[in-house]
C-alpha positions in Angstrom: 0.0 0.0 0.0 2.8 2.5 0.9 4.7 1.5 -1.8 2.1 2.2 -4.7 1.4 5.7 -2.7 4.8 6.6 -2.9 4.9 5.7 -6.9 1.9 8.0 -7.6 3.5 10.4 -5.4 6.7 10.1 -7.4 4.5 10.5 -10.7 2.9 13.9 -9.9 6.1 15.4 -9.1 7.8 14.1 -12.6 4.4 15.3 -14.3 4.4 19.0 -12.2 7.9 19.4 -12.0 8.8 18.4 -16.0 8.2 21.8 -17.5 11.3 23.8 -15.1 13.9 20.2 -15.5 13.4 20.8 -18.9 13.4 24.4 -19.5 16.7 24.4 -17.3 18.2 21.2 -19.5 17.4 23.7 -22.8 19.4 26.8 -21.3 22.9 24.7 -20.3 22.3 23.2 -23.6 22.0 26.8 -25.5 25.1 29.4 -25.1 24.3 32.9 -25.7 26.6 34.5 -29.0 26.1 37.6 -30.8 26.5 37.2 -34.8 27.3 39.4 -38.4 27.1 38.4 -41.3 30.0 37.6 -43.9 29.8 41.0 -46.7 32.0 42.5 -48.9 34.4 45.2 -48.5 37.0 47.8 -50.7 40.1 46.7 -48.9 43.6 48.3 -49.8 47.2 47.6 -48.3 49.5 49.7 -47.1 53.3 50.7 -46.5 54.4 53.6 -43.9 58.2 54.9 -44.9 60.6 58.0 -43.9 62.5 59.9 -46.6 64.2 62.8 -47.2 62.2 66.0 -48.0 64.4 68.3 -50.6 63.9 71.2 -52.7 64.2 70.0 -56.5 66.7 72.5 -57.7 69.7 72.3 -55.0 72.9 71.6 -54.8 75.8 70.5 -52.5 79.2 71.6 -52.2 81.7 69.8 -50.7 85.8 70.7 -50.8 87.9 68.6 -53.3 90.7 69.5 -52.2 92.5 70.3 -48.4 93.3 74.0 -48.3 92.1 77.3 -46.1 89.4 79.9 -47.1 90.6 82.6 -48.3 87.1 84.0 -49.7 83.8 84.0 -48.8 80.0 85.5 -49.9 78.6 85.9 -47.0 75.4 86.9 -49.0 71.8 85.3 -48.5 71.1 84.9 -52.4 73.0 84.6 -55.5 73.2 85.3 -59.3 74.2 82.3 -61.3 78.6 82.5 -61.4 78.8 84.3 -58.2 81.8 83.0 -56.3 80.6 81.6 -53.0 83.9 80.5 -51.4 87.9 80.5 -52.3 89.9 78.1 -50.8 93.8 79.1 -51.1 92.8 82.0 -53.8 96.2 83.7 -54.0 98.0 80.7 -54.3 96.0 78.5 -56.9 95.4 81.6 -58.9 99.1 82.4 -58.9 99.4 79.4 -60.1 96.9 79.5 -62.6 97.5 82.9 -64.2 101.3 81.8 -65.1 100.7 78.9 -66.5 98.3 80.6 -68.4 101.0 83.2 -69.4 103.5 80.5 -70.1 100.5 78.8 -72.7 100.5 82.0 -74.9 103.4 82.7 -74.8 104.9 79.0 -75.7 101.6 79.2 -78.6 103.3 82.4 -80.6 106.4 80.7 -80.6 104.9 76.9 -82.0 103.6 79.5 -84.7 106.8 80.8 -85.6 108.1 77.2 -85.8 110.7 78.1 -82.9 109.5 75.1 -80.2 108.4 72.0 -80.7 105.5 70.1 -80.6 106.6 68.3 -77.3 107.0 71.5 -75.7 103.5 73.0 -76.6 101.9 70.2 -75.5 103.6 70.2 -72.1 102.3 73.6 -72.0 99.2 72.9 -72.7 99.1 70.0 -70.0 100.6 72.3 -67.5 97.8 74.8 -68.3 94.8 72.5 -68.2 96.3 70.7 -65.0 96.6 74.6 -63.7 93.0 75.5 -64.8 91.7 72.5 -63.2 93.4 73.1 -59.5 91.7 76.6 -60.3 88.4 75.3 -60.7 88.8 72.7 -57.1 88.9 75.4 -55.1 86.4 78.0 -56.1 83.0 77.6 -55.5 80.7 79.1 -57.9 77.0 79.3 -58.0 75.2 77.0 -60.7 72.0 79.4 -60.9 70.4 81.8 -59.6 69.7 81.1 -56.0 69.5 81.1 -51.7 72.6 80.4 -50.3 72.3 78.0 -46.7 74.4 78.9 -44.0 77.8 78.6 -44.0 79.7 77.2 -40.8 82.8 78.0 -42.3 84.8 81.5 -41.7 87.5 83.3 -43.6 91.0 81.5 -42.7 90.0 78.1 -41.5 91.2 74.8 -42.7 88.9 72.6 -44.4 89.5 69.2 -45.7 88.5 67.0 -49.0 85.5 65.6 -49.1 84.4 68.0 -46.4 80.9 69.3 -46.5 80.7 73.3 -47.2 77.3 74.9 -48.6 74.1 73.8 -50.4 72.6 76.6 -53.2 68.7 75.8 -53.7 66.2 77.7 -55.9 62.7 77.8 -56.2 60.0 76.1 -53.8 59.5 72.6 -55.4 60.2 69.7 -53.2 60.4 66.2 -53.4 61.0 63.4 -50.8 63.7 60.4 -51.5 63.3 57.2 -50.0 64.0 54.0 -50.4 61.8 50.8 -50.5 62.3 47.4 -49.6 62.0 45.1 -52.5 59.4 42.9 -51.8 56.8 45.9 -53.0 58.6 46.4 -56.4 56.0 44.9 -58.0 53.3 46.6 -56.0 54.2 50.2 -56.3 54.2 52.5 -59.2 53.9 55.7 -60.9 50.0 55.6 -60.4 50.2 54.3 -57.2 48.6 56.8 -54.6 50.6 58.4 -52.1 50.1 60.6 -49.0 52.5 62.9 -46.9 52.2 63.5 -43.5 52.6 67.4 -42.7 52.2 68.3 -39.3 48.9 66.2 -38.1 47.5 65.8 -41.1 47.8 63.5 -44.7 48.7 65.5 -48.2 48.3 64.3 -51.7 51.7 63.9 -53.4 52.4 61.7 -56.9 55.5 59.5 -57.3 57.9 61.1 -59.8 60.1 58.8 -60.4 61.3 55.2 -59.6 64.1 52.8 -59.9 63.6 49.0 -61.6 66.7 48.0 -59.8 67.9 47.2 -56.8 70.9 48.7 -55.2 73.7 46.3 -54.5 74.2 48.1 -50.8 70.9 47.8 -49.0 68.8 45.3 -52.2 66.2 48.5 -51.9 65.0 50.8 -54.7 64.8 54.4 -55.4 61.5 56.3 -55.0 61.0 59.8 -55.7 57.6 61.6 -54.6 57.0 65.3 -55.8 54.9 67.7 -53.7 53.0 71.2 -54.9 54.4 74.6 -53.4 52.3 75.0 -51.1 53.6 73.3 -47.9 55.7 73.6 -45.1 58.2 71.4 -44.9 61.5 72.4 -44.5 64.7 71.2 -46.7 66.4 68.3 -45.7 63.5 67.3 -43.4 62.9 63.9 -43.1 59.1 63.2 -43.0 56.4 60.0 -43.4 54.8 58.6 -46.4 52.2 56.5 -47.1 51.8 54.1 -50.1 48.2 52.5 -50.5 47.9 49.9 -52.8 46.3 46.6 -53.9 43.0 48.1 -53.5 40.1 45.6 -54.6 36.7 44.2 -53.2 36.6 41.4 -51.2 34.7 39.4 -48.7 35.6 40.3 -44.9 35.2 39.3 -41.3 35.7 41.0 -38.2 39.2 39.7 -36.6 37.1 39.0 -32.9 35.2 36.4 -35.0 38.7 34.2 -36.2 40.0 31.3 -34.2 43.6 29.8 -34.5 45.1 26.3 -33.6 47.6 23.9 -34.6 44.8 22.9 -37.5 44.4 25.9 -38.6 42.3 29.2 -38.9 38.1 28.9 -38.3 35.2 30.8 -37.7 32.0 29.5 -36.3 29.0 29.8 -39.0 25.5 29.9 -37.0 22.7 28.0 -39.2 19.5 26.4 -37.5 21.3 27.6 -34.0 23.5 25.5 -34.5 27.1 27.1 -34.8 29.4 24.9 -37.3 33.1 25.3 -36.9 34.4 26.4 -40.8 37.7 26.3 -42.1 39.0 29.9 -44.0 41.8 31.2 -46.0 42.7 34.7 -45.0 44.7 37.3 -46.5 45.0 40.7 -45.7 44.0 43.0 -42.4 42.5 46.3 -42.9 40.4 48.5 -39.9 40.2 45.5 -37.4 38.5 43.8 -40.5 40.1 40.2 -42.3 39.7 39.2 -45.7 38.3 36.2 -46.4 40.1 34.1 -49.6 37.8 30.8 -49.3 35.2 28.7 -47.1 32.8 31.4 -46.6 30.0 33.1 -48.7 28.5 36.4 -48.7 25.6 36.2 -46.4 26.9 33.6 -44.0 26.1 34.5 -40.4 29.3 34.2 -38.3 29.7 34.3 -34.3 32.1 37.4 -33.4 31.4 37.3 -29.3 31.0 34.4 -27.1 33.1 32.2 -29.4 35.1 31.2 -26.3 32.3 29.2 -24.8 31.3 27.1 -27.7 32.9 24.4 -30.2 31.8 22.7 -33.4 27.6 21.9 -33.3 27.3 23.9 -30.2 23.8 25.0 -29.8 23.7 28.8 -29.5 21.3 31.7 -29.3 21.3 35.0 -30.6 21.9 37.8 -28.5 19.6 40.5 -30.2 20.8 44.6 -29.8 
């Protein structure tokens, strides 16, 4: 008697009780996600470098030979021949000016057949070595043009090779850099470029580019030009941007991507059921990934939550 009281007992509390076992069986069973969906996107790449900003027209100067100054402009601009510095004047154009002497004078007498050949030509060797010692140690303006500051003073040493004085003209710039070459084949003439000046991005166009590589550092030559109207200052080095590869693709957010040792997945929600998919990716752009294969425009994809669940979990849906 007890015992077939305590089995309908035992039935009404299954029967009552069913509804909250099995509600609470269906929530451990589903795991909250929220979702996107796979679309397309104009994706571009991109390559951040530092180069040298420089006027167009300018020139360097640096001393070819050792010597003292014995000359110098001191003036802000010059007219195109204007001597800029003279490094042992009196002496090299001693030099010069009697060898010069000797050449005209050694030239009247070839005419009157009274030396020979040998000795007008070591006259005229003697004169061109002269002229060319001359021409080492004066500096001369190339065009009209702003002279840079000049460290140098009247009566000190300088040395070859040593650096002296740049002459600029005009307010055309361009910026030199150099590119690794791994985007040789990425980047040219058309590419578009940006400049960073002061806090914001400028429109510049490449100029000019190398098809080699150098032997030194196995980069290549870039040249970008920029209009007049900036600020940069010569011989400023400054930041520039080089977007490229631009085309339409499918994407992804990069929370939605999971990596192990067999590879890269997403989880694609269909029927709330989340199916672990296999993709190919390629580049990164604005926290987005682009997708190369195994997904299709369309496909819904988990992007939070994807922690908590694994392939056939059942999921619901957070809505926002």
């Amino acid at each position: 008697m007890m015992s077939c009281k305590s089995t309908i007992i035992h039935s009404l509390l299954v029967i009552f009780l069913w509804p909250a076992i099995s509600f609470s069986e269906d929530a451990i069973q589903h795991t909250y996600v929220e979702v996107k969906d796979v679309r397309l996107a104009k994706l571009h790449e991109t390559y951040d470098a530092t180069g040298e900003c420089i006027l167009s027209q300018n020139i360097d100067f640096f001393a070819r030979e050792s010597g003292v100054i014995t000359e110098l402009n001191s003036a802000d601009s010059v007219k195109a021949g204007d001597v800029i510095i003279k490094i042992n004047g009196p002496a090299i154009e001693a030099k010069y000016n009697a060898a010069e002497i000797s050449f005209k004078r050694d030239s009247t007498l070839f005419a009157k057949n009274i030396i020979s050949v040998e000795a007008i030509d070591r006259a005229r060797i003697n004169f061109e070595n002269a002229k060319l010692d001359y021409e080492n140690m004066i500096i001369k303006a190339p065009f009209d043009g702003a002279v840079g500051v000049i460290k140098k003073k009247v009566g000190d040493r300088v040395f070859a090779g040593e650096y002296l004085v740049s002459v600029t003209q005009g307010h055309s710039k361009e910026i030199v850099l150099q590119l690794p070459s791994k985007l040789i084949k990425n980047i040219t003439k058309d590419t578009e470029v940006k400049v960073l000046e002061d806090t914001s991005w400028v429109s510049a166009k490449i100029t000019s580019m190398s098809q080699y590589l150098s032997r030194e550092s196995g980069n290549f030559l870039v040249k970008v030009a920029l209009d007049d109207q900036n600020d940069l200052l010569h011989k400023s080095f400054v930041q520039v941007r080089f977007i490229f590869n631009e085309h339409e693709a499918l994407v992804v957010p990069e929370s939605a991507i999971m990596r192990n040792d067999k590879g890269t997945f997403v989880f694609v929600v269909n029927d709330s059921t989340a199916k672990r998919v296999n993709i190919t990716t390629g580049i990164k752009m604005s926290g987005l990934v682009e997708v190369l294969s195994g997904l299709n425009v369309g496909d819904v994809i988990v992007v939070e939550g994807i922690t908590k669940i694994y392939d056939n979990s059942k999921v619901s849906v957070l809505k926002k």
